[in-house]
C-alpha positions in Angstrom: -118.0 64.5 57.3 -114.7 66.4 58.9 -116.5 68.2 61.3 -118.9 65.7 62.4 -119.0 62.3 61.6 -115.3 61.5 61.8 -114.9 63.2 65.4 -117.6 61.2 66.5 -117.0 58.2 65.1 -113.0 58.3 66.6 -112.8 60.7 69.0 -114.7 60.1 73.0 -114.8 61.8 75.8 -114.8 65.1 77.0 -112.5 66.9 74.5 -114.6 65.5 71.6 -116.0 69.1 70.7 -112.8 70.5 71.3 -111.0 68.0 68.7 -113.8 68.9 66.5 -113.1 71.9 66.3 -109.6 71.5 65.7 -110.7 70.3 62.3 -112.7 73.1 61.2 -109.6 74.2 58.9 -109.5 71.3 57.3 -113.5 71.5 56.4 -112.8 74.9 55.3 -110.2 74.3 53.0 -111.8 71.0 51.2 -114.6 73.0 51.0 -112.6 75.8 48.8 -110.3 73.1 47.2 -113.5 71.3 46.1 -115.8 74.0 44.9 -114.4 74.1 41.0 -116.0 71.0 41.2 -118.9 71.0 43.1 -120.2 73.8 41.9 -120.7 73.2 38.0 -122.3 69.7 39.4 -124.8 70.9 41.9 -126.3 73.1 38.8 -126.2 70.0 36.0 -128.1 68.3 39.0 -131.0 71.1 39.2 -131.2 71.0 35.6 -131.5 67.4 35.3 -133.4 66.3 38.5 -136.7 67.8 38.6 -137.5 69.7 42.1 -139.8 66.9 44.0 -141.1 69.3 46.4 -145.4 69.7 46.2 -147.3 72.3 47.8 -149.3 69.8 49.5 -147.0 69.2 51.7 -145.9 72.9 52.9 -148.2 73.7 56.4 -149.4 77.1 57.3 -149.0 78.3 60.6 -152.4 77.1 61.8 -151.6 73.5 60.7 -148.4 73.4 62.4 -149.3 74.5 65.5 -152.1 72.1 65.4 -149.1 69.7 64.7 -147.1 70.8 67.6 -149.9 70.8 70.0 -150.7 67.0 69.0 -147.5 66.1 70.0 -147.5 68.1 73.1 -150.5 66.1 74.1 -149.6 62.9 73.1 -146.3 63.3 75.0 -147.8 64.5 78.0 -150.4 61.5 77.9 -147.3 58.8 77.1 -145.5 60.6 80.7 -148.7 60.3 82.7 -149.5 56.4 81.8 -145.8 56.1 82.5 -146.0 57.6 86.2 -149.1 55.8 86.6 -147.1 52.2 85.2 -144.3 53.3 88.0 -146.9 53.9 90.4 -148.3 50.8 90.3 -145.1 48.7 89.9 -146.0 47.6 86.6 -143.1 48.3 84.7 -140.8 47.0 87.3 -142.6 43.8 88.1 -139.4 41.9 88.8 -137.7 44.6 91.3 -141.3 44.6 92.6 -141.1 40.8 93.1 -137.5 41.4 94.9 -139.1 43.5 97.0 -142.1 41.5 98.2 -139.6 38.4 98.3 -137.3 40.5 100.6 -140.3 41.8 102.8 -141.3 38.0 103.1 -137.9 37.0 104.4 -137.8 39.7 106.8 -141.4 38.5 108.3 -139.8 34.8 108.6 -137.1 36.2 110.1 -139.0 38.2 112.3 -141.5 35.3 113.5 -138.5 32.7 114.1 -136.8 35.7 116.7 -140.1 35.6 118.3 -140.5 31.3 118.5 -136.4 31.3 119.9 -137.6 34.0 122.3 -140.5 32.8 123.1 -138.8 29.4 123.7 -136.1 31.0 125.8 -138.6 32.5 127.8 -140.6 28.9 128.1 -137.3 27.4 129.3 -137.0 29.5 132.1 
């Protein structure tokens, strides 16, 4: 809470780690001041709280790097149909619109230089 939260929560910027840090006494001593206490809790709480953890849910090392690979893939695939979604403009359909819209009023722009020339030409 002293070392983490807090410092986060009121300290920005740069000098946020270092203000951190600065507390780390104060974490320290809490932490001694509040072990007579903690202590004799934390073992009525194994006592009385069963341990929840099943063995069906431990992975061997096959299973996880199945697990990891997965996720490779998956975020490989997510980067590619988002290249491909840039590529094509889909994503950014209104800058793509600002664009075309932009390229449009450059054509009418260039086309009424031509008429005025072209009529400035058929004047003379």
């Amino acid at each position: 809470v002293f070392g983490e939260i807090i410092p986060t929560a009121i300290f920005t910027g740069p000098d946020q780690l270092m203000l951190a840090s600065k507390l780390s006494p104060l974490v320290s001593a809490s932490m001694t001041l509040l072990h007579p206490i903690t202590y004799p809790l934390v073992k009525l709480l194994d006592r009385v709280v069963p341990d929840e953890s099943d063995d069906d849910e431990e992975y061997n090392r096959a299973e996880l790097s199945a697990l990891v690979r997965i996720q490779f893939e998956e975020r490989i695939k997510a980067q590619k149909q988002k290249e491909m979604a840039d590529s094509m403009n889909i994503k950014n359909g209104p800058k793509r619109r600002t664009t075309l819209r932009g390229l449009h009023m450059a054509n009418q722009i260039q086309a009424e230089k031509q008429q005025q020339q072209q009529l400035i030409n058929d004047s003379y």
